[in-house]
N, C-alpha and C positions, 0 to 999 in steps of 0.2 A: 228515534230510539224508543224502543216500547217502554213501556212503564218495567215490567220485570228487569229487563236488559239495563235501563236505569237504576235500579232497586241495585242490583249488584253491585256499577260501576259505584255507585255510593257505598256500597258497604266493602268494598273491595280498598277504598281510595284511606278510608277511616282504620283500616286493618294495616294499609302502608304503612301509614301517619303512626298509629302504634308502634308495629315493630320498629320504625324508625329511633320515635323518643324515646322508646324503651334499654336504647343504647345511648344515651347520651346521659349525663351527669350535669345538674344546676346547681352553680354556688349562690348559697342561701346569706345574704349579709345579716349583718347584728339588724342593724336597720330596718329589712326586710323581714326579720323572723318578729319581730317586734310587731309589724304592720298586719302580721299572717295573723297573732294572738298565739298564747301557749297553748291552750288546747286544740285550736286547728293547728296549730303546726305538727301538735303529737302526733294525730291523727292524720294528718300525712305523711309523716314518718312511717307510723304503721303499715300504710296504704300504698305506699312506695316505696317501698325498702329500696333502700340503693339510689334510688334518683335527687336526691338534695343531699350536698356536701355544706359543711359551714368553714372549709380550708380553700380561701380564693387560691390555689395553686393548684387543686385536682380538679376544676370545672370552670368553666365561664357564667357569667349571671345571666338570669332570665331574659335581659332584654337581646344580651347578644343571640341567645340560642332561637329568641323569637325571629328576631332580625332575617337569622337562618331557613327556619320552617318558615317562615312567612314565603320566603320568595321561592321555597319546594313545592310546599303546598299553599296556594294562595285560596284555593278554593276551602280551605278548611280554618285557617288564618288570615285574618284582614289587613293586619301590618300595619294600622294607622292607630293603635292603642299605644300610647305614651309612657303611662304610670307601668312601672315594674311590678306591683302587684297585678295590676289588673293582668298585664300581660302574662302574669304567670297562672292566674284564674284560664284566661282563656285556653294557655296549653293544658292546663289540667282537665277542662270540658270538654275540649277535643281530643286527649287521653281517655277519658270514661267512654265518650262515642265510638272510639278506634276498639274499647276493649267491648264492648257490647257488640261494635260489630265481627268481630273474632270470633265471638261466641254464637251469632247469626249465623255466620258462615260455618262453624264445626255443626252448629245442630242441622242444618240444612247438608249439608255432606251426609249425617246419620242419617237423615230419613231419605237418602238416595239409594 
């Protein structure tokens, strides 16, 4: 695979992984919001609108939803992260990746 042919398949894989999480819903516990801090949790509030509920009956918690990505995308999740914060740190990095490479792909379409 050439380096560009690669280049895509990576940013093509992380724009999945986007649109995917960007449909799903995380129940955020007392626990959990706690561990996040108040002003990171504001700020992803902000930053995510719609993606963290704090009603366990409209979403399942981070780890189930890891559990999930983990074994779709394994190449972008490692699945061997335990702690539900961390685990939800890492969907959130590999959410910022997925939307950077969105934004790859729309500026590289423009200059075509």
């Amino acid at each position: 695979m050439t380096e560009t042919a690669y280049e895509t398949a990576y940013l093509q894989s992380h724009a999945e992984f986007y649109d995917y999480i960007r449909t799903k819903k995380f129940y955020i516990s007392r626990h959990l919001k706690r561990e996040i801090g108040a002003t990171q949790w504001k700020d992803l509030l902000k930053t995510y609108i719609g993606l963290f509920t704090t009603d366990r009956t409209k979403a399942p918690a981070p780890d189930e939803v890891y559990a999930e990505i983990a074994e779709l995308f394994p190449h972008l999740i490692q699945g061997d992260t335990l702690n539900e914060y961390d685990q939800l740190i890492d969907i959130i990095n590999a959410l910022e990746k997925g939307k950077q490479a969105k934004e790859t792909i729309r500026q590289q379409k423009i200059k075509k």
